[in-house]
N, C-alpha and C positions, 0 to 999 in steps of 0.2 A: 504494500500500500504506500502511494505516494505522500509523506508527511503533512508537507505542504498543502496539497491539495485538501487532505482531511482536513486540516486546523481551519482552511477558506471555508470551507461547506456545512463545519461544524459551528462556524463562528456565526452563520445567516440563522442560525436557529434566534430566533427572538427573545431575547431575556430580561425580563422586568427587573427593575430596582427596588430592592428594600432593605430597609434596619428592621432587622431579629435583635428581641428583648427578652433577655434572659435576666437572669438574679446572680449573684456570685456567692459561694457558702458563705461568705460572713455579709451577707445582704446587703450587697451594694449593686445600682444598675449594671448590665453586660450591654451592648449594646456591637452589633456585628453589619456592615455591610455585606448583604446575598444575592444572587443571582436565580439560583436553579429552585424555582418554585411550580409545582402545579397540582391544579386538582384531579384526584383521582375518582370521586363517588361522590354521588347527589344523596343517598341513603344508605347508609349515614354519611354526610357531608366530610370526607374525607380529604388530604392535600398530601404529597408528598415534599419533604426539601432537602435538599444535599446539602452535607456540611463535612466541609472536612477533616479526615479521621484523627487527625491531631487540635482541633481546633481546644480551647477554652468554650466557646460557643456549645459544641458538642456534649463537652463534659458537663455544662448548667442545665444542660436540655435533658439529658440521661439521671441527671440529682433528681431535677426538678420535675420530671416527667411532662413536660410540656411548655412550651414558648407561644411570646407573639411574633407577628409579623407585621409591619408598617408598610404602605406602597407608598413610595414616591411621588411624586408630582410635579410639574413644570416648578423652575426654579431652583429646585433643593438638593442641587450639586454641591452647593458649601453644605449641607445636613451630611450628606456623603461623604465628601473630603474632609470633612471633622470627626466621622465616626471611624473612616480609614488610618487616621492621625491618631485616633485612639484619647481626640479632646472632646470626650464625653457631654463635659461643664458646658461645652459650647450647644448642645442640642436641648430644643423643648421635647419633656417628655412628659407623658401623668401619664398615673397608674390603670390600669386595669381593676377590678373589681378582685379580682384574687393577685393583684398588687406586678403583675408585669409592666415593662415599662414600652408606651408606645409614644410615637409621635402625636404631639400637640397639632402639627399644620399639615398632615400628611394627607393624601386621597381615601387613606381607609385604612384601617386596621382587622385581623384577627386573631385569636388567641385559639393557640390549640394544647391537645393531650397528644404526648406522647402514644404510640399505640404498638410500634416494633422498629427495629433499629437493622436496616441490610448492610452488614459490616463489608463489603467486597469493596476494592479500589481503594483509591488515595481519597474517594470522599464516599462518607453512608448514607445512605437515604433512609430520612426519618418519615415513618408513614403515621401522620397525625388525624383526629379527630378536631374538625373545627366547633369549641364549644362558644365562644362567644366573636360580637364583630362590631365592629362601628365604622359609621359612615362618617368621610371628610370633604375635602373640599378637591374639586379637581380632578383628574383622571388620572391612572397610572404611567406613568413614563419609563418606556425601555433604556437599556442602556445605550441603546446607540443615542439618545436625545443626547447625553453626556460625551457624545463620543469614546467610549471606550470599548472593547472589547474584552470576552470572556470567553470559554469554552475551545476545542479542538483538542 
């Protein structure tokens, strides 16, 4: 297989932008820049998402038995470049109902449970239950809006 060629065809796949909010053991926000999201079941409302196998992210999700998710929305490439900086302080967040942490200006949030973990590859896919959700402001915005690429 041509490498190259894979990483081009691999890279057109479409990939949404979001901050995963996790808890950290001694309860302080996580918050993760992700790519690889999608729904898998209308009943029960099912999502899978990749995280990879070394991540910190991974390991609050596997604690905690469940994360949110925040979508993107035009404008909030500094909410992204801040959370890839790992300057947390810089982003609005309030809690979830069972205390995750999601974006304040985001397109939309949900919170999921944990439900099985597919350990294969350099990232696992967590296959979660969506238990709760709230609506924002905006539509979701792919990664290409930001220019950057992912995946191959």
């Amino acid at each position: 297989m041509d490498k190259k060629v894979k990483k081009k065809v691999l890279q057109e796949v479409p990939y949404g932008a979001y901050i995963v909010g996790t808890r950290t053991d001694d309860a302080k926000d996580w918050l993760m820049f992700g790519t690889w999201l999608m729904q898998t079941s209308f009943k029960p409302t099912l999502v899978a998402f990749a995280f990879r196998k070394d991540s910190r992210t991974l390991a609050n999700v596997q604690r905690q038995k469940g994360f949110a998710v925040s979508f993107l929305q035009e404008g909030m490439q500094d909410v992204a470049e801040s959370v890839l900086d790992g300057s947390f302080e810089k982003v609005k967040t309030q809690p979830t109902a069972s205390g995750l942490p999601v974006l304040v200006d985001g397109a939309g949030w949900i919170e999921c449970r944990l439900l099985e973990v597919l350990d294969q590859g350099d990232h696992h896919v967590v296959l979660a239950e969506v238990t709760d959700v709230g609506a924002g402001k905006g539509s979701l915005v792919t990664l290409d809006h930001f220019g950057w690429h992912y995946g191959g």
